[in-house]
C-alpha positions in Angstrom: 18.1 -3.7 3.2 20.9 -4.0 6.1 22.2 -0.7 4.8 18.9 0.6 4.8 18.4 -0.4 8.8 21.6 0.7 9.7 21.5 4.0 8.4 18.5 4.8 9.8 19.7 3.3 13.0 22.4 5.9 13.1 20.2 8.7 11.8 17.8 8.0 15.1 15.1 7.0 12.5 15.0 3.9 15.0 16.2 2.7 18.1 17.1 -1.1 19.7 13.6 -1.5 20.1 12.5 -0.9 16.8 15.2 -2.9 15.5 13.9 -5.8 17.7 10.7 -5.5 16.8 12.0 -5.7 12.8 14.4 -8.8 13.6 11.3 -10.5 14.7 9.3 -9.6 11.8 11.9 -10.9 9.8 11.8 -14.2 11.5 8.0 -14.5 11.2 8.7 -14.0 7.6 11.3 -16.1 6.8 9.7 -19.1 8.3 6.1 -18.4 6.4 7.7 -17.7 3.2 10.8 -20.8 3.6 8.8 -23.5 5.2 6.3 -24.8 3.0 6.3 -28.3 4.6 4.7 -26.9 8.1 1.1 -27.9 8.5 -2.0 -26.3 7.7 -2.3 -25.2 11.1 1.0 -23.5 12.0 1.0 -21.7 8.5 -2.0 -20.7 8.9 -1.4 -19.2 12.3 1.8 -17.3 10.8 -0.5 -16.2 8.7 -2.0 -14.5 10.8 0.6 -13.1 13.3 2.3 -12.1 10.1 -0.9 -10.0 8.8 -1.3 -8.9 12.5 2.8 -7.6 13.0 2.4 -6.0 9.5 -1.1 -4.0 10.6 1.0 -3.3 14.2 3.5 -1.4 12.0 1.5 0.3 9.7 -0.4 2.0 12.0 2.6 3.1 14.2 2.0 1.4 17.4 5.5 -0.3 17.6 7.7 2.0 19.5 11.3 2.5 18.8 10.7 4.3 15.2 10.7 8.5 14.5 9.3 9.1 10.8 10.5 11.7 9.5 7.8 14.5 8.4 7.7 16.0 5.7 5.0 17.9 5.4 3.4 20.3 8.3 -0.2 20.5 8.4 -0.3 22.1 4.7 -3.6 23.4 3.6 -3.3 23.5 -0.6 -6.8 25.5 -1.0 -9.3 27.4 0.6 -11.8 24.5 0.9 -9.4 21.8 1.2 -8.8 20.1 4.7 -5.0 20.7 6.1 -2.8 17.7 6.1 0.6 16.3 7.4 2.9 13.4 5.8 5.5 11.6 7.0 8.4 9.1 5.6 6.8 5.8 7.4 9.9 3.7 7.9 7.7 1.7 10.2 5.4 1.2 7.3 7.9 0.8 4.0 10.1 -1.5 6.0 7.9 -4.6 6.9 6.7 -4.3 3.1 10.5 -4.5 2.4 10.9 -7.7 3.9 8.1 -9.2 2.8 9.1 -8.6 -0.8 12.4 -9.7 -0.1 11.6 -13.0 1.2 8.8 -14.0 -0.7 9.1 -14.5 -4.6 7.1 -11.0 -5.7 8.1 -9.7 -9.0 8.8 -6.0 -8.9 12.2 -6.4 -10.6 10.9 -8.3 -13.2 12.6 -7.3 -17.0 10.0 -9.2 -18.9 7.7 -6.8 -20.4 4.9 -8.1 -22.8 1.7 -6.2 -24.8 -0.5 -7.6 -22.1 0.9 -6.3 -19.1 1.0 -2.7 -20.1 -2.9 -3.2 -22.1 -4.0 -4.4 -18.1 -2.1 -2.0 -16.5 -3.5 1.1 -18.3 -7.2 -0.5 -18.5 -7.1 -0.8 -14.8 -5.6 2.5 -14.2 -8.0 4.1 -16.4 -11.1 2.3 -15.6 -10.2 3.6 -11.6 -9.9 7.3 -12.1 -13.2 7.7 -14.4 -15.3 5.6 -11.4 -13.3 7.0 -8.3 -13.3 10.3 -9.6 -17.2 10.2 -10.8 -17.8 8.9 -7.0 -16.0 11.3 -5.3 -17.4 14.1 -6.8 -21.1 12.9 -6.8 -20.6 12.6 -3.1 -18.6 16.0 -2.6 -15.7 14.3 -1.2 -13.8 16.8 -3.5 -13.8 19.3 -6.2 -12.4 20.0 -9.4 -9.3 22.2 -8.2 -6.3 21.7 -10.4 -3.1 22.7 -9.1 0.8 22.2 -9.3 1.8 22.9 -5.7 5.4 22.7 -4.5 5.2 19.9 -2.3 4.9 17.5 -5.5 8.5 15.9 -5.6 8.3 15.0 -2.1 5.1 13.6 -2.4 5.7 11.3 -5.4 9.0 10.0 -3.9 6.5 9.6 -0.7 3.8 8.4 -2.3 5.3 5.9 -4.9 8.1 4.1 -2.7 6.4 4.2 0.7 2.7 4.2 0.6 1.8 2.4 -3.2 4.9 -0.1 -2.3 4.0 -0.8 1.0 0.1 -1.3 0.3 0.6 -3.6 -2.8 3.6 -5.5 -1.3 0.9 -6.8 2.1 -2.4 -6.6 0.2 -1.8 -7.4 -3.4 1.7 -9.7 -3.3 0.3 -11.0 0.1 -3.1 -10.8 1.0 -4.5 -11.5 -2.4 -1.9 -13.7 -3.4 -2.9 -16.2 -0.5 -6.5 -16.0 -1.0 -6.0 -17.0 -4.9 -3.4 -19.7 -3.7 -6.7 -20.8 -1.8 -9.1 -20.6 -3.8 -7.5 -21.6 -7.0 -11.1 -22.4 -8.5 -12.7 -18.6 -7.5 -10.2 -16.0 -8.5 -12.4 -13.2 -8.7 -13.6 -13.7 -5.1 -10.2 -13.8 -3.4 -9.7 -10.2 -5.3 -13.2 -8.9 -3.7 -11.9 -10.0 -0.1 -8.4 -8.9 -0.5 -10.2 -5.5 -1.9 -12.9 -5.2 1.4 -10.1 -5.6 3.3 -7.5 -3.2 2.0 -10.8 -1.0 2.3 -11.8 -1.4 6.3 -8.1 -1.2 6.7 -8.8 2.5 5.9 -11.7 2.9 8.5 -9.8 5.4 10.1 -11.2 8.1 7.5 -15.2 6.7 7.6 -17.4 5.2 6.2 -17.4 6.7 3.0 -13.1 6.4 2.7 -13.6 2.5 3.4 -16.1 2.5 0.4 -14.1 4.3 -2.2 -11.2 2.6 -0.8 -12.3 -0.9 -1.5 -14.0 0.1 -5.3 -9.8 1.3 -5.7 -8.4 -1.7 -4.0 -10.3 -3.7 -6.9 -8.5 -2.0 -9.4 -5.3 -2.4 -7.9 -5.8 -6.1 -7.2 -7.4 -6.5 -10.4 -4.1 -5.1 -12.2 -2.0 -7.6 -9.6 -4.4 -10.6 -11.1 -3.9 -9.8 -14.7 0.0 -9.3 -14.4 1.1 -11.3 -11.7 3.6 -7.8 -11.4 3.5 -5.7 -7.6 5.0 -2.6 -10.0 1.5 -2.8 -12.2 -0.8 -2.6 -9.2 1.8 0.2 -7.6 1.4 2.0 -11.2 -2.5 2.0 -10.9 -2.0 3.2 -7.5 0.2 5.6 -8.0 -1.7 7.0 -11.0 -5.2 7.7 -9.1 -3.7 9.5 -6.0 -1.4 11.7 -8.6 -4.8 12.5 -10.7 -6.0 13.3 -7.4 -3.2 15.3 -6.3 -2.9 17.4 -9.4 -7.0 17.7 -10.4 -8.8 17.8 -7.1 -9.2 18.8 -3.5 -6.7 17.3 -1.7 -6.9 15.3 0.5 -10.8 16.2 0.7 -12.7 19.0 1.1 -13.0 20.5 4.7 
């Protein structure tokens, strides 16, 4: 991860600010995730900044970083709305500590029946009720397509967006809520779910909707496996499909 830093560091990816801002992170981390002893009260209010720092970053209000696009206002149809991407370092890296300094198990070599039968229900279950929703409301249509940009976008998509997202709302958002309510399971995956939805409030009302029904599936894949790469794999799997077989990102 130091090799990671530095090297964007001296590829003007970041500057001493954004650096900083990381070191501090880091700290915020390290004592939330290596100080189990502290009160209620003073975890709880890491909590917080914690889930407050990360939302900062994702959303690129800490200065000091200079993502890398990728892609330049690309229109892929006729009907389709024009979009940009970028490589969020100000996003993946957060994430990165996070997963480094809590006990998330992406690495994981144990493989069983039951992880893969979860994963694939989950991943399956999403696309046929996403897909039936989105085109019931004409949020897309059926447009299937293999467009040049796809390598770039599943190295984008996979390792900065499906990582980042699972790492802070699966591994930690639902994560704590199940911690807390060891009894109700099912109801820490509906708030961890709302809340990976408003967090998408930027695209409407009708984004924050279909973005909660997917954040189910993802956290429900997370709760069956106790695994960050099942939830990343559901992910990862719906926003390929919708790549590949629809509008993208939405019709204009």
């Amino acid at each position: 991860m130091s090799i990671t830093v530095l090297s964007a560091f001296y590829q003007g990816i970041i500057n001493i600010i954004g650096l900083s801002a990381l070191a501090v992170f880091s700290a915020i981390t390290y004592a939330y995730f290596n100080f189990p002893q502290l009160n209620k009260v003073i975890r709880t209010l890491l909590f917080i900044l914690l889930s407050v720092c990360f939302a900062v970053f994702a959303f690129h209000k800490v200065p000091g970083f200079f993502n890398v696009i990728a892609i330049s206002n690309l229109q892929l149809s006729k009907a389709s709305m024009p979009f940009s991407m970028y490589l969020n370092f100000d996003k993946v890296m957060p994430a990165l500590i996070i997963f480094a300094m809590s006990d998330l198990s992406i690495l994981e070599r144990s493989k069983s029946e039951r992880v893969v039968k979860y994963t694939l229900f989950s991943l399956l279950s999403c696309i046929a009720i996403i897909i039936t929703l989105v085109l019931v409301s004409g949020y897309v249509l059926f447009e299937p397509k293999l467009p040049d940009i796809l390598l770039i976008w599943m190295i984008n998509n996979f390792f900065f967006v499906c990582f980042s997202e699972e790492v802070f709302f699966r591994g930690f958002i639902q994560k704590t809520l199940q911690n807390l309510l060891p009894k109700q399971q099912m109801l820490a995956l509906v708030i961890a779910s709302l809340i990976f939805g408003v967090a998408h409030f930027q695209g409407g009302l009708t984004y924050v909707i279909l973005s909660s029904t997917c954040g189910f599936f993802y956290g429900y894949a997370y709760y069956k496996t106790n695994k960050i790469l099942c939830s990343m794999m559901v992910h990862f799997g719906l926003n390929l499909s919708h790549l590949l077989l629809f509008t993208y990102p939405a019709l204009i």
